[in-house]
N, C-alpha and C positions, 0 to 999 in steps of 0.2 A: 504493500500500500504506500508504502516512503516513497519508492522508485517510482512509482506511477505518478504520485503528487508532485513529485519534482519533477518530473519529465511534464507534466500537463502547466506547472509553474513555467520550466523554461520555455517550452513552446508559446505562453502567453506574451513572456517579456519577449522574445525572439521576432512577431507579430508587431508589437507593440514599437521594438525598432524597426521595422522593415517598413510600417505606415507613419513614421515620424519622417517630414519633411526634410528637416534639419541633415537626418541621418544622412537620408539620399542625396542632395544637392552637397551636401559635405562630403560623403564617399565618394563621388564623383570624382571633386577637383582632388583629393589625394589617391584617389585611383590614376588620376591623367598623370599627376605628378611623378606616380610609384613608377609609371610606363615610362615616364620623360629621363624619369632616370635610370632607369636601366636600358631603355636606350639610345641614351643619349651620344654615344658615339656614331652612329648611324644618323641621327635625325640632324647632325649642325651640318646646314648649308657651306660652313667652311671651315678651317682651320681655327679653332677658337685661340692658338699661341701665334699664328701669323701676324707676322708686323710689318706696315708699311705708312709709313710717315709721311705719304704722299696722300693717304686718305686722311689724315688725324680731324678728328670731330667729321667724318664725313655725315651729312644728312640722311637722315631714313628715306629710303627710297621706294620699301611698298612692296607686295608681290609682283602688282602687275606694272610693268614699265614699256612705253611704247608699242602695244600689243601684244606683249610676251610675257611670260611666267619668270620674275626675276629672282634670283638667290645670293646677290651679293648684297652685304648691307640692308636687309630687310630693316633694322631697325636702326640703319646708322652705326659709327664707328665712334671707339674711344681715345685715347690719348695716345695713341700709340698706332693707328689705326688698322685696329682689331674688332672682327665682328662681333656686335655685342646680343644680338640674338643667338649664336653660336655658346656664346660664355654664358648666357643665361640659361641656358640648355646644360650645360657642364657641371654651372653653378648648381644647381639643383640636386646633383649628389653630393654636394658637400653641405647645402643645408638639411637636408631630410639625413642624412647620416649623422652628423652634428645631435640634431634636435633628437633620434633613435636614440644613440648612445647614451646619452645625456640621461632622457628620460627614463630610460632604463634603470641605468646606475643608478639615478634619485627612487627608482621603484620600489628596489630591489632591498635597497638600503634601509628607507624611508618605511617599510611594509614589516624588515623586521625590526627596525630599532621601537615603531609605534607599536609592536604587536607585543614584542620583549616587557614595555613599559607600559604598557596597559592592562598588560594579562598579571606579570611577576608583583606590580604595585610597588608600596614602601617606597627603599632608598634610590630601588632602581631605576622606579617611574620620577623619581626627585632628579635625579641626577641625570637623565637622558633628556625630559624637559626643560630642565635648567641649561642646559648645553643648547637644545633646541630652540630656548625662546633668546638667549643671548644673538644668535643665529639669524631669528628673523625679528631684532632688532637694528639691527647694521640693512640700509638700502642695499637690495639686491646688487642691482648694476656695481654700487661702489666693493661690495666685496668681492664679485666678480673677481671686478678691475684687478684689485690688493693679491685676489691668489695668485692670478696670472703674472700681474709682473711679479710676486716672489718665484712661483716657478717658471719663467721664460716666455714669450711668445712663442706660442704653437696651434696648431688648431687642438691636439691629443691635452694641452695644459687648459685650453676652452671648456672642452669637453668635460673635463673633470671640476674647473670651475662652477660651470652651470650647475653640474650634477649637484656639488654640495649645496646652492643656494639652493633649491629646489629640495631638499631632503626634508627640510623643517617641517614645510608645510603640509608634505604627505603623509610623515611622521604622526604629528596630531593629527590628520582624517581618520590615519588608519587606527591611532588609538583611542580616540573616541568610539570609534567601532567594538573597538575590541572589550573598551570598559562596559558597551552593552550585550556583548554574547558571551561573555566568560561568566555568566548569571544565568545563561540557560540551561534549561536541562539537559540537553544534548552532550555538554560541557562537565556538568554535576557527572551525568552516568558515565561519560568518559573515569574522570575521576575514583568512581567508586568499583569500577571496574581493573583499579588499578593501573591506567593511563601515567607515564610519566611529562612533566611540565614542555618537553620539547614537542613529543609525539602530539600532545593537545592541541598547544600552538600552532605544528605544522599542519597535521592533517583535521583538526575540528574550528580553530581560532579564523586562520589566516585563508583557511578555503572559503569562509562564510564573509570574509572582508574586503575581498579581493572588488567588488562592485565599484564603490567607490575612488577606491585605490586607482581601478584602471579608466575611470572619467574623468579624475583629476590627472591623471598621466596623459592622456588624451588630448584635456584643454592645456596643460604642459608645455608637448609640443611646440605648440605657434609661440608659447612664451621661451621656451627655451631659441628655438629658430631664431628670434628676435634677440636674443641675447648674444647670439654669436654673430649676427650681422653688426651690431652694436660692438664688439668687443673688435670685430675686423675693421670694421671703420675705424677705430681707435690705432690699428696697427698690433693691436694684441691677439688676435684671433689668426685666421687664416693666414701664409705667411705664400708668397709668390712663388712658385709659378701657379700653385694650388688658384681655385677660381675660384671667390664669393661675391654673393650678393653683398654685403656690405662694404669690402673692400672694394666693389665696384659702386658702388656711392661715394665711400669717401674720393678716389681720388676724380671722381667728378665735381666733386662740390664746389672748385675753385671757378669753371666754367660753366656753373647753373644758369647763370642767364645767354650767355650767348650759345652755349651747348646745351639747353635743357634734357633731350634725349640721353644724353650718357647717364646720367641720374633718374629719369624719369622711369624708366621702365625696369631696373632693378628693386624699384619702390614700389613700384606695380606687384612686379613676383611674390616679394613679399609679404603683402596684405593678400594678395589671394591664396597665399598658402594659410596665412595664420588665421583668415577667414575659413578654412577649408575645413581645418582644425577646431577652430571654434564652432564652429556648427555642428559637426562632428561631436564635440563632446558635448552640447547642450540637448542634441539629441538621447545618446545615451543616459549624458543624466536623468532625463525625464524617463525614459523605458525603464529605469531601475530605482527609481524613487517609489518609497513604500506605499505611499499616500493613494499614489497609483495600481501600483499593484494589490493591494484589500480594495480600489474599487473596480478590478477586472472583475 
Protein backbone atom coordinates (compact mmCIF):
# COMPACT_ATOMS: atom_id res chain seq x y z
CA UNK A 1 0.00 0.00 0.00
CA UNK A 2 3.29 2.56 0.79
CA UNK A 3 4.45 1.77 -2.86
CA UNK A 4 1.29 2.34 -4.59
CA UNK A 5 0.72 5.78 -2.59
CA UNK A 6 3.96 6.80 -3.45
CA UNK A 7 3.92 5.93 -6.84
CA UNK A 8 0.08 7.57 -7.35
CA UNK A 9 1.95 10.74 -5.18
CA UNK A 10 4.75 10.91 -7.61
CA UNK A 11 2.74 10.49 -10.75
CA UNK A 12 0.45 13.51 -9.22
CA UNK A 13 3.54 15.89 -8.61
CA UNK A 14 5.07 14.57 -12.12
CA UNK A 15 1.54 15.88 -13.83
CA UNK A 16 1.52 18.67 -11.99
CA UNK A 17 5.15 19.69 -13.55
CA UNK A 18 4.60 18.70 -16.89
CA UNK A 19 1.09 21.32 -16.84
CA UNK A 20 3.04 24.18 -15.16
CA UNK A 21 3.84 26.67 -17.69
CA UNK A 22 6.93 27.90 -16.07
CA UNK A 23 8.37 24.32 -16.28
CA UNK A 24 7.81 24.10 -20.07
CA UNK A 25 8.90 27.53 -21.45
CA UNK A 26 11.99 27.12 -18.80
CA UNK A 27 12.88 23.41 -20.10
CA UNK A 28 12.95 24.76 -23.36
CA UNK A 29 15.58 27.56 -23.25
CA UNK A 30 17.87 25.19 -21.00
CA UNK A 31 17.19 22.39 -23.21
CA UNK A 32 18.36 24.61 -26.56
CA UNK A 33 21.18 25.70 -24.35
CA UNK A 34 22.10 21.92 -23.07
CA UNK A 35 22.08 21.29 -27.28
CA UNK A 36 24.07 24.69 -27.98
CA UNK A 37 26.57 23.38 -25.80
CA UNK A 38 27.22 20.32 -26.77
CA UNK A 39 27.29 21.35 -29.97
CA UNK A 40 28.73 23.93 -30.09
CA UNK A 41 31.72 23.18 -32.14
CA UNK A 42 29.66 22.21 -35.04
CA UNK A 43 27.11 25.05 -34.92
CA UNK A 44 29.94 28.44 -34.89
CA UNK A 45 29.62 29.81 -38.23
CA UNK A 46 33.51 30.52 -37.67
CA UNK A 47 36.55 30.22 -35.92
CA UNK A 48 35.58 31.80 -32.58
CA UNK A 49 39.83 32.39 -31.61
CA UNK A 50 40.28 33.93 -35.29
CA UNK A 51 41.72 37.32 -35.32
CA UNK A 52 41.69 39.96 -37.75
CA UNK A 53 42.15 43.43 -36.90
CA UNK A 54 40.89 44.49 -40.09
CA UNK A 55 37.35 43.61 -38.94
CA UNK A 56 37.64 45.19 -35.04
CA UNK A 57 34.09 46.21 -33.99
CA UNK A 58 32.86 45.04 -37.38
CA UNK A 59 28.82 45.66 -37.43
CA UNK A 60 26.29 43.00 -37.39
CA UNK A 61 25.55 42.04 -40.55
CA UNK A 62 22.32 39.65 -40.22
CA UNK A 63 21.69 36.32 -41.97
CA UNK A 64 20.58 37.51 -44.85
CA UNK A 65 22.91 39.84 -46.98
CA UNK A 66 22.21 40.99 -50.60
CA UNK A 67 20.05 37.92 -51.28
CA UNK A 68 22.12 35.22 -49.61
CA UNK A 69 22.36 33.32 -46.45
CA UNK A 70 25.26 35.02 -44.69
CA UNK A 71 27.60 33.50 -41.91
CA UNK A 72 30.20 35.82 -41.32
CA UNK A 73 29.65 38.29 -38.42
CA UNK A 74 26.11 37.47 -37.95
CA UNK A 75 26.23 39.59 -34.87
CA UNK A 76 29.34 41.61 -35.45
CA UNK A 77 32.92 41.43 -34.28
CA UNK A 78 34.96 42.34 -31.13
CA UNK A 79 38.10 43.96 -30.21
CA UNK A 80 40.03 41.94 -31.84
CA UNK A 81 37.91 41.01 -34.67
CA UNK A 82 36.59 37.94 -33.69
CA UNK A 83 33.00 36.56 -34.37
CA UNK A 84 31.06 37.12 -31.49
CA UNK A 85 28.03 34.84 -32.33
CA UNK A 86 30.72 32.07 -32.77
CA UNK A 87 32.12 32.85 -28.99
CA UNK A 88 28.66 33.10 -27.73
CA UNK A 89 28.08 29.78 -28.98
CA UNK A 90 31.48 28.50 -27.17
CA UNK A 91 30.66 30.71 -24.22
CA UNK A 92 27.93 28.66 -23.24
CA UNK A 93 29.90 25.74 -22.15
CA UNK A 94 31.71 27.59 -19.87
CA UNK A 95 28.73 29.19 -18.21
CA UNK A 96 26.37 26.07 -17.99
CA UNK A 97 29.57 24.02 -16.71
CA UNK A 98 30.52 26.93 -14.37
CA UNK A 99 26.92 27.27 -13.00
CA UNK A 100 26.68 22.79 -12.82
CA UNK A 101 29.63 22.55 -10.87
CA UNK A 102 29.15 25.11 -8.78
CA UNK A 103 25.71 24.12 -7.94
CA UNK A 104 26.46 20.84 -7.29
CA UNK A 105 29.30 21.24 -4.87
CA UNK A 106 26.99 23.88 -2.96
CA UNK A 107 24.29 20.70 -3.09
CA UNK A 108 26.16 18.29 -2.01
CA UNK A 109 27.77 20.01 0.78
CA UNK A 110 24.81 22.26 1.64
CA UNK A 111 22.38 18.88 1.97
CA UNK A 112 24.80 17.34 4.25
CA UNK A 113 26.02 19.96 6.53
CA UNK A 114 21.90 21.03 6.95
CA UNK A 115 20.97 17.45 7.31
CA UNK A 116 24.11 16.67 9.84
CA UNK A 117 22.76 19.99 11.91
CA UNK A 118 19.33 19.47 11.82
CA UNK A 119 18.98 15.95 12.42
CA UNK A 120 22.29 15.43 15.25
CA UNK A 121 20.87 19.02 17.18
CA UNK A 122 22.99 20.57 20.38
CA UNK A 123 26.59 21.75 19.65
CA UNK A 124 26.58 20.43 16.24
CA UNK A 125 23.55 22.31 14.86
CA UNK A 126 25.25 25.52 17.07
CA UNK A 127 28.34 25.37 15.48
CA UNK A 128 27.59 24.58 11.75
CA UNK A 129 24.88 27.41 11.83
CA UNK A 130 27.06 29.75 13.53
CA UNK A 131 29.64 29.14 10.72
CA UNK A 132 26.66 29.38 8.37
CA UNK A 133 25.14 32.56 9.21
CA UNK A 134 28.66 34.23 9.69
CA UNK A 135 28.76 33.09 5.87
CA UNK A 136 25.62 34.79 4.71
CA UNK A 137 26.54 37.70 6.51
CA UNK A 138 29.40 38.99 4.30
CA UNK A 139 27.69 40.19 0.47
CA UNK A 140 27.93 37.25 -1.72
CA UNK A 141 29.70 39.00 -4.78
CA UNK A 142 32.24 40.40 -2.11
CA UNK A 143 33.27 37.13 -0.66
CA UNK A 144 33.30 35.62 -3.94
CA UNK A 145 35.78 38.24 -4.84
CA UNK A 146 38.09 37.61 -1.28
CA UNK A 147 38.22 33.74 -2.06
CA UNK A 148 39.38 34.13 -5.53
CA UNK A 149 41.91 36.57 -5.29
CA UNK A 150 43.27 34.47 -2.03
CA UNK A 151 43.31 31.54 -4.33
CA UNK A 152 44.26 32.91 -7.96
CA UNK A 153 42.35 33.63 -10.81
CA UNK A 154 40.82 30.67 -12.47
CA UNK A 155 37.74 29.66 -13.66
CA UNK A 156 38.40 25.87 -11.35
CA UNK A 157 39.09 28.86 -8.09
CA UNK A 158 35.38 30.49 -9.53
CA UNK A 159 34.00 27.57 -9.37
CA UNK A 160 34.73 26.66 -5.83
CA UNK A 161 34.15 30.38 -4.90
CA UNK A 162 30.43 30.29 -5.93
CA UNK A 163 30.15 26.88 -4.57
CA UNK A 164 31.00 28.03 -0.84
CA UNK A 165 28.75 31.22 -1.17
CA UNK A 166 25.90 29.24 -2.13
CA UNK A 167 26.39 26.46 0.69
CA UNK A 168 24.62 28.64 3.46
CA UNK A 169 21.64 29.17 2.03
CA UNK A 170 20.95 25.60 1.09
CA UNK A 171 22.26 24.49 4.27
CA UNK A 172 19.33 26.10 6.29
CA UNK A 173 16.58 24.94 3.54
CA UNK A 174 17.62 21.71 3.90
CA UNK A 175 17.77 21.96 7.70
CA UNK A 176 14.76 23.22 8.38
CA UNK A 177 13.52 20.27 6.54
CA UNK A 178 15.02 18.05 8.27
CA UNK A 179 14.06 19.66 11.86
CA UNK A 180 10.42 18.61 10.50
CA UNK A 181 10.97 14.96 9.58
CA UNK A 182 13.32 13.73 12.13
CA UNK A 183 9.69 13.91 14.30
CA UNK A 184 8.18 11.45 12.06
CA UNK A 185 7.20 8.30 12.55
CA UNK A 186 8.95 6.81 9.80
CA UNK A 187 12.01 8.32 11.47
CA UNK A 188 10.86 7.04 15.21
CA UNK A 189 10.56 3.33 13.68
CA UNK A 190 13.80 3.61 11.84
CA UNK A 191 15.19 4.37 15.39
CA UNK A 192 13.42 1.74 17.22
CA UNK A 193 14.36 -0.65 14.81
CA UNK A 194 17.71 -0.16 15.64
CA UNK A 195 18.78 2.26 12.62
CA UNK A 196 22.07 3.87 13.30
CA UNK A 197 22.37 8.10 13.04
CA UNK A 198 24.19 7.89 9.44
CA UNK A 199 21.87 5.13 7.95
CA UNK A 200 18.79 7.58 9.13
CA UNK A 201 20.14 10.44 7.60
CA UNK A 202 21.05 8.81 4.43
CA UNK A 203 18.41 6.74 3.53
CA UNK A 204 15.18 8.17 5.62
CA UNK A 205 16.32 12.05 6.42
CA UNK A 206 17.82 13.32 3.27
CA UNK A 207 15.78 11.14 0.64
CA UNK A 208 12.58 12.97 2.06
CA UNK A 209 14.45 16.57 1.77
CA UNK A 210 15.83 16.38 -1.37
CA UNK A 211 12.59 18.42 -2.94
CA UNK A 212 13.42 21.49 -1.83
CA UNK A 213 17.05 21.07 -1.83
CA UNK A 214 16.84 20.49 -5.76
CA UNK A 215 14.44 23.83 -6.55
CA UNK A 216 16.73 25.84 -4.71
CA UNK A 217 19.63 24.34 -6.61
CA UNK A 218 17.74 24.99 -9.72
CA UNK A 219 16.86 28.61 -9.08
CA UNK A 220 20.90 28.46 -8.05
CA UNK A 221 21.95 28.13 -11.25
CA UNK A 222 21.09 31.40 -13.13
CA UNK A 223 22.50 32.97 -9.74
CA UNK A 224 25.57 31.04 -9.71
CA UNK A 225 25.90 31.79 -13.86
CA UNK A 226 25.79 35.36 -12.90
CA UNK A 227 28.35 35.08 -10.51
CA UNK A 228 30.82 33.87 -12.76
CA UNK A 229 30.03 36.27 -15.50
CA UNK A 230 30.51 38.93 -12.65
CA UNK A 231 33.78 37.54 -11.37
CA UNK A 232 35.16 37.28 -15.36
CA UNK A 233 34.26 40.73 -15.96
CA UNK A 234 36.30 41.42 -12.92
CA UNK A 235 39.36 39.53 -14.45
CA UNK A 236 38.93 36.95 -11.70
CA UNK A 237 36.81 34.31 -13.36
CA UNK A 238 37.51 32.98 -16.63
CA UNK A 239 41.09 33.50 -17.72
CA UNK A 240 42.00 33.73 -21.97
CA UNK A 241 41.89 31.97 -24.20
CA UNK A 242 38.82 30.12 -22.37
CA UNK A 243 35.55 32.04 -23.72
CA UNK A 244 32.89 33.97 -21.27
CA UNK A 245 30.15 35.71 -21.22
CA UNK A 246 31.27 38.18 -18.82
CA UNK A 247 34.70 38.53 -19.84
CA UNK A 248 33.05 39.31 -23.10
CA UNK A 249 31.27 42.39 -21.56
CA UNK A 250 33.83 43.50 -19.68
CA UNK A 251 36.25 44.07 -22.40
CA UNK A 252 33.41 45.69 -24.33
CA UNK A 253 32.43 48.10 -21.96
CA UNK A 254 35.02 50.77 -22.97
CA UNK A 255 33.37 50.82 -26.45
CA UNK A 256 29.56 50.71 -25.32
CA UNK A 257 28.57 53.51 -27.14
CA UNK A 258 30.20 53.49 -30.27
CA UNK A 259 30.27 49.57 -30.38
CA UNK A 260 27.06 48.70 -28.55
CA UNK A 261 26.91 45.03 -30.00
CA UNK A 262 30.14 43.78 -28.54
CA UNK A 263 28.35 44.18 -25.07
CA UNK A 264 24.86 43.93 -26.14
CA UNK A 265 24.38 40.52 -26.88
CA UNK A 266 26.44 38.60 -24.26
CA UNK A 267 23.82 40.47 -21.84
CA UNK A 268 21.37 39.11 -23.83
CA UNK A 269 22.78 35.37 -23.29
CA UNK A 270 22.76 35.88 -20.13
CA UNK A 271 19.36 36.85 -18.86
CA UNK A 272 17.80 34.38 -21.13
CA UNK A 273 19.63 31.70 -19.48
CA UNK A 274 19.05 32.93 -15.83
CA UNK A 275 15.58 33.58 -17.17
CA UNK A 276 15.41 29.81 -18.22
CA UNK A 277 16.56 28.89 -14.80
CA UNK A 278 14.22 30.93 -13.03
CA UNK A 279 11.28 29.74 -14.56
CA UNK A 280 12.49 26.52 -14.24
CA UNK A 281 12.66 26.57 -10.71
CA UNK A 282 9.42 28.42 -9.96
CA UNK A 283 7.90 25.86 -11.71
CA UNK A 284 9.12 23.01 -9.77
CA UNK A 285 8.77 24.83 -6.61
CA UNK A 286 5.06 25.04 -7.06
CA UNK A 287 4.78 21.13 -8.21
CA UNK A 288 6.21 20.30 -4.80
CA UNK A 289 4.84 22.62 -2.50
CA UNK A 290 2.72 20.83 0.13
CA UNK A 291 -0.01 23.20 0.05
CA UNK A 292 -0.54 21.98 -3.37
CA UNK A 293 -0.03 18.74 -3.04
CA UNK A 294 -3.01 17.87 0.15
CA UNK A 295 -5.05 19.89 -2.58
CA UNK A 296 -4.55 17.27 -5.46
Amino acid sequence: MTDVGTNRSGNRTLRRVLRNPNVLFGGIIIGLLVLIALFAPWLTPMDPMKQDLWTRYEAPRGLWVEGAWNTEFVLGADELGRDILSRLIMGTRVSLLVGFIATSLSLVFGMLLGALAGYLGGWVDNVVMRVMDVLLALPGILLAIAIVAALGPSIVNAMVAIAIVRVPTMARVVRSEVLALREQEFVESARALGGGHLHIVFRHIISNAWAPAMVLATLGMGTAIVAEAALSFLGLGTQPPDISWGRMLSVGREVIRSSPHVTLYPGIAITVTVLGFSLLGDGLRDAFDRRLKDGA
